[in-house]
C-alpha positions in Angstrom: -43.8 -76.3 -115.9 -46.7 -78.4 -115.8 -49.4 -79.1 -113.2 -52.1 -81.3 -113.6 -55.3 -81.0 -110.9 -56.8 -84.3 -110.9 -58.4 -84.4 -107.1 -60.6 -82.0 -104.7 -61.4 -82.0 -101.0 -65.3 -80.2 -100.7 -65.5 -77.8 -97.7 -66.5 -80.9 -95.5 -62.0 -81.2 -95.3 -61.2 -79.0 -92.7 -57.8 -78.4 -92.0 -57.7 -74.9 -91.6 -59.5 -74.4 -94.7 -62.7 -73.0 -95.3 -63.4 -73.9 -99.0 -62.7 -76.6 -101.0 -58.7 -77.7 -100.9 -57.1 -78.8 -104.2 -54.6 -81.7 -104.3 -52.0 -81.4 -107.7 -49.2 -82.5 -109.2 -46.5 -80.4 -110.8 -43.7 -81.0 -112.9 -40.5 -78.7 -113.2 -38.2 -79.9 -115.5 -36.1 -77.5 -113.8 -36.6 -78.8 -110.3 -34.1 -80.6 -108.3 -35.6 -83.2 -106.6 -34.6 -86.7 -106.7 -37.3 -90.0 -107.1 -38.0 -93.0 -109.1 -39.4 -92.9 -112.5 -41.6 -95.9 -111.4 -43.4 -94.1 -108.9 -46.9 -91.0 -108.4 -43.1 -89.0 -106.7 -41.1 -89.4 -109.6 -38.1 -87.1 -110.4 -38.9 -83.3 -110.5 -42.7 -84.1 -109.5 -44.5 -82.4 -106.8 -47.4 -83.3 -105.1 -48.9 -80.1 -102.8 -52.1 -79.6 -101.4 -53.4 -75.9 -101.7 -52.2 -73.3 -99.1 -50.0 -70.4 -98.8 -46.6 -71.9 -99.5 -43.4 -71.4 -97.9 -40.3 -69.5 -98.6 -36.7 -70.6 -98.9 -33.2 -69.3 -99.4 -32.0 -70.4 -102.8 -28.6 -69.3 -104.6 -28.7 -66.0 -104.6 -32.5 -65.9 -104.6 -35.6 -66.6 -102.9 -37.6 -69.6 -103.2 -41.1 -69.4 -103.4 -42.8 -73.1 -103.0 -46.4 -72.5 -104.0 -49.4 -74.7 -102.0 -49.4 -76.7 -105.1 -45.9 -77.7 -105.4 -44.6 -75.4 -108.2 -41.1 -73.4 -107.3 -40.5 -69.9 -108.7 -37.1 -68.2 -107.5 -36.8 -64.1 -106.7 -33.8 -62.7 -107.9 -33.2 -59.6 -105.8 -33.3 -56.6 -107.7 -29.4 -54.7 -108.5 -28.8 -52.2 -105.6 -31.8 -53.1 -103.6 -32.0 -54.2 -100.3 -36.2 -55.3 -100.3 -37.1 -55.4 -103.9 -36.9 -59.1 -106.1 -37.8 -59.1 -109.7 -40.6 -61.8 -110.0 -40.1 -64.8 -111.8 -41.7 -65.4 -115.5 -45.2 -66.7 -115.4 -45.8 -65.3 -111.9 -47.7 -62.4 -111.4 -47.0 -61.8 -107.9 -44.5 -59.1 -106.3 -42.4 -59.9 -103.5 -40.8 -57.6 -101.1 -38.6 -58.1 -97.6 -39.1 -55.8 -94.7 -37.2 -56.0 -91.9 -39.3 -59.0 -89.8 -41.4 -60.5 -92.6 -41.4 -61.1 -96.6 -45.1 -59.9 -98.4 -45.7 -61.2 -101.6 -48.8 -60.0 -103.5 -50.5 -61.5 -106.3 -51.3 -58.8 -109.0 -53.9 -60.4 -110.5 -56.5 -61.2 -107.0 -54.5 -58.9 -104.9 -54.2 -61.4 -102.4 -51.1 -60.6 -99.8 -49.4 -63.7 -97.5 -46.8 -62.4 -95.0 -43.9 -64.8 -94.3 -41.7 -64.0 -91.3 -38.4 -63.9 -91.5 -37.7 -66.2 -88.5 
């Protein structure tokens, strides 16, 4: 995977932000997504702009689509109802609950809830 930063929005940018908001673009040779060679949204190219990210259901995982574009899939741990194993490269923990998904980044300890709804 690569990502390459190449733009920055000061503090001034606010859209629910309250520091400066990063604009990348990530490739994922492994991605799915469909463009034109031609193009800045070429084939398996993201652009994001920095937030929380979303979730998604992906075969027999969970997707994680970072603020900046980059995918990462949970695969859910054998016999476990709540627990994923995280992805290489990602140091972040995800567990479900019974009205929301938490994942937490081990290395700032930052938490994002996502509901499951």
């Amino acid at each position: 995977m690569v990502s390459r930063f190449g733009l920055s929005m000061d503090g001034g940018f606010q859209v629910r932000a309250l520091g400066d908001v990063s604009i990348s673009q990530t490739y994922n040779s492994l991605g799915a997504s469909i463009g034109s060679a031609s193009v800045p949204a070429a084939k398996n190219w993201t652009v994001g702009i920095d937030g929380a990210g979303f979730l998604s259901q992906g075969t027999g995982a969970v997707v994680y689509t970072a603020g900046d574009g980059a995918t990462w899939s949970f695969t859910p741990v054998s016999g476990s109802s709540t627990a994923f194993t995280s992805p290489a490269g990602l140091k972040s923990d995800l567990v479900k609950s019974a009205t929301s998904y938490t994942l937490t980044d081990r290395v700032s300890r930052q938490v994002v809830s996502f509901n499951l709804d």
